[in-house]
C-alpha positions in Angstrom: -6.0 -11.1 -21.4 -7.9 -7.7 -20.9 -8.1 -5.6 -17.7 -11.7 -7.1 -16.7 -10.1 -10.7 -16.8 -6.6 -9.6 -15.0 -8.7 -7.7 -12.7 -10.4 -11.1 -11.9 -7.4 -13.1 -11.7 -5.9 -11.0 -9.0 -9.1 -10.9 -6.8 -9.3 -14.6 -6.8 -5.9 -15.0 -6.0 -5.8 -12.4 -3.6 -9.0 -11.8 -1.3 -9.1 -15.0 0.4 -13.1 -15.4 1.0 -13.8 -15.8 4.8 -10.8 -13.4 5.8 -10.7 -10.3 3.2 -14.4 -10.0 4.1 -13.9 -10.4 7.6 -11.1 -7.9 7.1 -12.9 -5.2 5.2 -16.2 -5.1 7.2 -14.0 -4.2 10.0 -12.2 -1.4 7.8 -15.6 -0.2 6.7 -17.1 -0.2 10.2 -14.1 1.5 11.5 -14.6 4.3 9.1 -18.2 4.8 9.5 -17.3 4.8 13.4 -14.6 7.3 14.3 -14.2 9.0 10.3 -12.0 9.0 7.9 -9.5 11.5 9.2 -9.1 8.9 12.5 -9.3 5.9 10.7 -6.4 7.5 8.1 -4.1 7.9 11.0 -4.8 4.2 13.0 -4.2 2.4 9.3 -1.1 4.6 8.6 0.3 3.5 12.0 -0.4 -0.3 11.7 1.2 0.1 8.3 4.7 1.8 10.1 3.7 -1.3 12.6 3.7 -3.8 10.2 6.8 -2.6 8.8 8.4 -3.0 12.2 7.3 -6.8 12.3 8.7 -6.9 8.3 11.6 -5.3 8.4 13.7 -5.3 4.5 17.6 -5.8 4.8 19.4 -3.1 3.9 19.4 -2.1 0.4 22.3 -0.4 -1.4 20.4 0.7 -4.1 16.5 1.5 -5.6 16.6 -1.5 -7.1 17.3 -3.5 -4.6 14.9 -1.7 -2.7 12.2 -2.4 -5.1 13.2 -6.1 -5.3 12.8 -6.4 -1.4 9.7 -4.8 -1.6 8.0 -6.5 -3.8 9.7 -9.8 -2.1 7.5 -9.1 1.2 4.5 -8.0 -0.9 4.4 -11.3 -2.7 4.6 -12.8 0.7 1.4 -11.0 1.8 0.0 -11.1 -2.0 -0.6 -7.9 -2.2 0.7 -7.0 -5.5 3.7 -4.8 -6.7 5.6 -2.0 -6.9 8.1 -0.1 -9.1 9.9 2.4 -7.8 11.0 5.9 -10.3 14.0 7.7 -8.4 15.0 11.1 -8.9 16.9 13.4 -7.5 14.4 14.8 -5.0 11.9 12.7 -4.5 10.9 8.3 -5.0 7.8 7.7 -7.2 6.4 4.4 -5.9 3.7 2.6 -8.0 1.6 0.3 -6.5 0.0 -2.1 -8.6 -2.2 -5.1 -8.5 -3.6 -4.2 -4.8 -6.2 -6.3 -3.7 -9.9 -5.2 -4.0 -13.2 -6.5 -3.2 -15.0 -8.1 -6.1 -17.9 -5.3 -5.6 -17.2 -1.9 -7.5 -19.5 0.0 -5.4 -16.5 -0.4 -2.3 -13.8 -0.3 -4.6 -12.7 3.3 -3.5 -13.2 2.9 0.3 -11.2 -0.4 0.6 -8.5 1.7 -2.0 -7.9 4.4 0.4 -8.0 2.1 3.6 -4.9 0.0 2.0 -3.6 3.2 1.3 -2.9 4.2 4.2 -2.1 1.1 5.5 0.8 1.1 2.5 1.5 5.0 3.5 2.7 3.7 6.8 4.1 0.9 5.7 6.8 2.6 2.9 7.8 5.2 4.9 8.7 2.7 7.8 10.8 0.7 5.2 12.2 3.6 3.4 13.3 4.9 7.2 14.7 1.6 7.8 17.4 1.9 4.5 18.2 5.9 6.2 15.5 7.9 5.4 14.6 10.6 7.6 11.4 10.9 9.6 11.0 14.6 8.7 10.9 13.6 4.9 7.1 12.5 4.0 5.4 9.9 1.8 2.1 10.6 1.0 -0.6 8.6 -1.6 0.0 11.0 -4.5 -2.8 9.0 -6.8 -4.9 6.4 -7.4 -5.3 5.8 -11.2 -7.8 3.0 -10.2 -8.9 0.4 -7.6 -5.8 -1.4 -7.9 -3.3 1.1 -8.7 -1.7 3.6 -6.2 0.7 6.0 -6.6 3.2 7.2 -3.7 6.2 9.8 -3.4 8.4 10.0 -0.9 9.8 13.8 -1.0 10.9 16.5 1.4 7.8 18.4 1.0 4.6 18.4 -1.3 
């Protein structure tokens, strides 16, 4: 199977007609309304929301971490993650995110989940004792439906 057909795959599976374009005309308009900076900060904080109404059980380790993760993800079919540890920082790769079918809004709807995701690790990784003061920030986005994140003391 090549990317173009995985690609596929994933959108059918995940961007439920009706609702995922219901969903991203109101991201879209949102951002054309109040900005990008503004819109950054109101998707960040339903992300931290929607980790509130998700909460993970406590993890004892990364991989356990990851596998709760990516438990709740498959819930919401959003895709993946693996998570790289070391000793200062958590690399968190996000992969298979849902996209629209149209490349042209590809990148918009990219960094919208992005910072919906943003909001939503750091309220998770908070919830297994992470500190408030460290931050997790989108670190790149290889394509349309891979993100990177790191959670570190400071970029």
């Amino acid at each position: 199977m090549n990317d173009a057909q995985l690609l596929q795959y994933f959108q059918n599976q995940q961007t439920q007609s009706g609702w995922f374009a219901l969903l991203h005309t109101m991201v879209e308009n949102m951002v054309a309304n109040v900005g990008e900076s503004q819109s950054h900060a109101f998707l960040t904080q339903m992300g931290d929301d929607l980790g509130k109404r998700f909460p993970l059980a406590l993890s004892n380790t990364v991989g356990e971490l990851e596998l709760a993760i990516n438990k709740q993800l498959a819930e919401f079919n959003w895709g993946y993650i693996d998570i790289e540890a070391s000793e200062t920082a958590l690399l968190i790769r996000h992969r298979a995110l849902p996209t629209p079918p149209d490349e042209a809004r590809q990148a918009a709807w990219s960094s919208a989940m992005s910072a919906v995701l943003e909001g939503l690790y750091a309220r998770w990784i908070q919830s297994q004792g992470g500190k408030p003061t460290v931050s997790l920030w989108r670190e790149a986005a290889p394509s349309a439906t891979e993100v990177h994140f790191r959670y570190q003391n400071s970029r």
